[in-house]
C-alpha positions in Angstrom: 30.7 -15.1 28.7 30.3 -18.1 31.1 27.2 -20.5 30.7 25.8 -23.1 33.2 25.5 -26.6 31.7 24.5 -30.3 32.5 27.1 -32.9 32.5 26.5 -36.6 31.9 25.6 -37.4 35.4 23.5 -34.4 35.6 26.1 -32.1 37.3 26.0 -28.3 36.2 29.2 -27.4 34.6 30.3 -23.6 34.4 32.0 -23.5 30.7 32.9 -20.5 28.5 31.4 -19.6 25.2 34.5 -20.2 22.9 35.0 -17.1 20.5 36.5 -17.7 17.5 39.0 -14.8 15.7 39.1 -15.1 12.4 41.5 -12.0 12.0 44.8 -13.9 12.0 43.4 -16.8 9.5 42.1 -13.5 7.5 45.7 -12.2 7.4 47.5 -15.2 6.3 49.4 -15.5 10.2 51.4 -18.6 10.4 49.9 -21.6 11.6 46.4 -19.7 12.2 44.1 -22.2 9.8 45.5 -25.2 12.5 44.8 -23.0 15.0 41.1 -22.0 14.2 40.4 -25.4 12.8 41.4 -26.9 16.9 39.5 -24.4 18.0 36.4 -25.1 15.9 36.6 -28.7 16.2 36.8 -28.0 20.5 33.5 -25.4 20.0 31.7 -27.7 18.2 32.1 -31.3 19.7 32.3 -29.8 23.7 30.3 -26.9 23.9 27.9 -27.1 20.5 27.8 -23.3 19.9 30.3 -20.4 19.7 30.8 -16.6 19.2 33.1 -15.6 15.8 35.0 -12.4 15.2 36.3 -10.7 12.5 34.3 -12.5 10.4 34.4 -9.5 7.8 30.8 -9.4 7.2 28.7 -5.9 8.2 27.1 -5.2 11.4 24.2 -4.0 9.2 
């Protein structure tokens, strides 16, 4: 899902909504805590919001 943005200098950025898997952290995959933890750290200091899946909690 792509989102317009401003930059700094007031240009409009395209960027993507990061979405973050939780499935392979979940499952104990090698090397997947580094892996979500970059990709946190990315979401949260560039963009400020983010999508997560497998998150394990109920749609209702």
């Amino acid at each position: 899902m792509g989102v317009s943005l401003q930059s700094e200098n007031n240009e409009q950025v395209k960027e993507e909504i990061p979405v973050l898997d939780l499935g392979p952290f979940f499952s104990g995959e090698a090397g997947a805590a580094e892996k979500l933890a970059a990709e946190l750290c990315y979401a949260q200091e560039n963009i400020g919001f983010y999508f997560v899946t497998n998150h394990g909690v109920p749609m209702d």
